[in-house]
C-alpha positions as CSV (number, residue, x, y, z in Angstrom):
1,X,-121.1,-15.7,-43.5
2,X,-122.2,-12.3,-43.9
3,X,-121.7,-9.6,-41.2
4,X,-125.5,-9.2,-41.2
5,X,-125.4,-13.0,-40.2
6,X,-122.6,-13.1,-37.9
7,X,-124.3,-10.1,-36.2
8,X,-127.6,-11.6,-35.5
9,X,-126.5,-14.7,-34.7
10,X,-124.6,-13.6,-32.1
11,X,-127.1,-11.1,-30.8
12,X,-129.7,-14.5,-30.8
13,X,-127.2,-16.0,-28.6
14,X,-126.9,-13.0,-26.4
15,X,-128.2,-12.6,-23.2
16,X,-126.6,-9.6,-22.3
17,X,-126.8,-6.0,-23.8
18,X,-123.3,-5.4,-25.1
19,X,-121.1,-8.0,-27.9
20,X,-117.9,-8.0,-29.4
21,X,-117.4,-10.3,-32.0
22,X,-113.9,-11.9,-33.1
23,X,-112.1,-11.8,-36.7
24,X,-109.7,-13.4,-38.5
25,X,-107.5,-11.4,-41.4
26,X,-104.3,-11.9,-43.1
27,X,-101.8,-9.3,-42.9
28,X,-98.3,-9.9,-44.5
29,X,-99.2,-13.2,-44.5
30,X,-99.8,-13.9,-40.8
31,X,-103.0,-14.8,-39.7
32,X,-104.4,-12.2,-37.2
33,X,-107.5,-12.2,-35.2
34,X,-109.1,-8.5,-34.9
35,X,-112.4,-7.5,-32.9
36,X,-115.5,-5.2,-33.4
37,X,-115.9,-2.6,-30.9
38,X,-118.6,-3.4,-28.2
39,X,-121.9,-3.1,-29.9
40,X,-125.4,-2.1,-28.2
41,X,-127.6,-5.0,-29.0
42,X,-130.2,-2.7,-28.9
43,X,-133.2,-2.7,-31.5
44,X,-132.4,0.7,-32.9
45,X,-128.1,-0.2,-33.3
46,X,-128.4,-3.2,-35.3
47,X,-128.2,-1.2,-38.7
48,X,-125.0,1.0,-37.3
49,X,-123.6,-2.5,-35.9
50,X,-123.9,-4.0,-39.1
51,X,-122.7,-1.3,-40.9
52,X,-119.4,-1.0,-38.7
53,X,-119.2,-4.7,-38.8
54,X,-118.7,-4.5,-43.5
55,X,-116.6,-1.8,-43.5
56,X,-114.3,-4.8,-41.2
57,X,-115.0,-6.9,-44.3
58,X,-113.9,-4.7,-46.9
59,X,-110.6,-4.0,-45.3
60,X,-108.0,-6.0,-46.5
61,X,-107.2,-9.1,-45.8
62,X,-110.3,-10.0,-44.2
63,X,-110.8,-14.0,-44.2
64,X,-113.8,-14.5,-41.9
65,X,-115.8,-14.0,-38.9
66,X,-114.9,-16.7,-35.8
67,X,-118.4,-17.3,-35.2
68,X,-119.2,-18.6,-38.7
69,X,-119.3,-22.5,-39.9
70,X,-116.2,-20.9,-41.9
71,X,-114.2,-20.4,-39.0
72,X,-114.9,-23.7,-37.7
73,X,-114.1,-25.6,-40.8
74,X,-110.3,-23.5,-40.9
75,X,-109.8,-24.5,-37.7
76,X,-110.7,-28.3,-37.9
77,X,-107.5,-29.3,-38.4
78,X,-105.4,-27.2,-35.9
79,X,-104.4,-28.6,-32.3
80,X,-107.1,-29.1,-29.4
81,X,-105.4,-26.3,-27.6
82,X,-105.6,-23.9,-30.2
83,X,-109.3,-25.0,-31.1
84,X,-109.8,-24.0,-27.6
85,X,-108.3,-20.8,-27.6
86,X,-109.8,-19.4,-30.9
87,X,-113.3,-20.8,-29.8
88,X,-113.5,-18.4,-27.4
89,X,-112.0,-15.6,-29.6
90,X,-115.2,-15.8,-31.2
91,X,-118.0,-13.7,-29.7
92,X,-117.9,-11.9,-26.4
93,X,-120.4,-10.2,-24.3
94,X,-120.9,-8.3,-21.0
């Protein structure tokens, strides 16, 4: 999944005007989870969101974003507790 996907799929799911969406990257081989900052689901912000959200992607180590059927499929395998804890390490919004 894109950012451009990630991002408006969780600003469809939104109902408030601020998200933060989850990540997970690989750094010295340890999985990590990293964050956006909060982004203005405003109209006029998606284009800066999206463009904060690539530069994410092209740092290194980047796997995928927690919201995406990637994410999902990663984790399938991985305890109940932990599925529970990384599903809400996905997207977050006040």
């Amino acid at each position: 999944m894109t950012a451009r996907e990630a991002y408006f799929k969780a600003y469809m799911y939104s109902d408030k005007p601020l998200g933060m969406l989850f990540y997970t990257f690989k750094q010295n081989e340890i999985e990590r989870i990293g964050n956006t900052n909060w982004l203005v689901f405003d109209k006029e912000d998606h284009e800066y969101n999206i463009a904060s959200m690539e530069h994410i992607e092209k740092c290194q180590g980047f796997l995928f974003w927690n919201i995406s059927d990637e994410a999902s499929e990663h984790n399938k395998d991985k305890s109940i507790k932990i599925k529970e804890v990384l599903s809400v390490l996905a997207f977050m919004q006040k």
